[in-house]
C-alpha positions in Angstrom: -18.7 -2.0 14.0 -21.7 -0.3 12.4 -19.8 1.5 9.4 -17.3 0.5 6.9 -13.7 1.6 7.4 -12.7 3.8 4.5 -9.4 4.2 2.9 -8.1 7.6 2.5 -6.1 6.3 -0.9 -5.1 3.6 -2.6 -2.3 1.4 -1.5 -1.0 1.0 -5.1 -0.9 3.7 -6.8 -2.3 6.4 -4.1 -5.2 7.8 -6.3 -8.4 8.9 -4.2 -10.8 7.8 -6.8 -12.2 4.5 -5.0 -15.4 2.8 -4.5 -16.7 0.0 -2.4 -16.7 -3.1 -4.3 -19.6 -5.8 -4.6 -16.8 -8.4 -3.4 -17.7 -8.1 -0.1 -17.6 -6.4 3.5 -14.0 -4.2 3.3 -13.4 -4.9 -1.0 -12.5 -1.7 -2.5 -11.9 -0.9 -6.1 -9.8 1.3 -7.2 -10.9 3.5 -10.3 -7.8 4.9 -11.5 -5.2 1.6 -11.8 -8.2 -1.1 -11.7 -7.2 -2.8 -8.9 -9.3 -4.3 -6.0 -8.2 -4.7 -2.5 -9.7 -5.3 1.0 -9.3 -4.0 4.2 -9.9 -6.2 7.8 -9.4 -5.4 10.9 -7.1 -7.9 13.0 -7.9 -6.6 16.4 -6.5 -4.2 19.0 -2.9 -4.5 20.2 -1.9 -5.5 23.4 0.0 -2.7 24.9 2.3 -3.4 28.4 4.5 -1.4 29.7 7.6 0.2 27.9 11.2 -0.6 28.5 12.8 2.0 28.4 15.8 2.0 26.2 19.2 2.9 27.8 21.0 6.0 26.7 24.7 6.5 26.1 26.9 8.6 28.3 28.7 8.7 31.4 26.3 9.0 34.3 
C-alpha cells in the first residue's frame, strides 16, 4: 500500500475534523472529542460460493 487509508469521520463522535497522528502508521486524532484511534487493515476476505437461502411457499 503506498497511501494511508483515510477515514471519512470519526468513529466516536462522527466529527470530520481529523488529523493523522505522530503515533504511528494508521493513528488518527480526532480534533473535536480528543480522541485517538487507528485503523489496520486485516486482509481481504475469502469469498466462496453462496448458498442460497430457501424461500417459503408452496412450489
Amino acid at each position: 500500500m503506498t497511501e494511508r487509508a483515510a477515514p471519512f469521520h470519526c468513529p466516536y463522535c462522527g466529527d470530520e475534523d481529523l488529523r493523522p497522528s505522530e503515533e504511528g502508521h494508521g493513528a488518527w486524532e480526532c480534533r473535536a472529542c480528543n480522541r485517538a484511534f487507528q485503523l489496520k487493515f486485516l486482509g481481504l476476505l475469502a469469498r466462496g460460493p453462496r448458498a442460497e437461502s430457501p424461500r417459503g411457499g408452496a412450489s
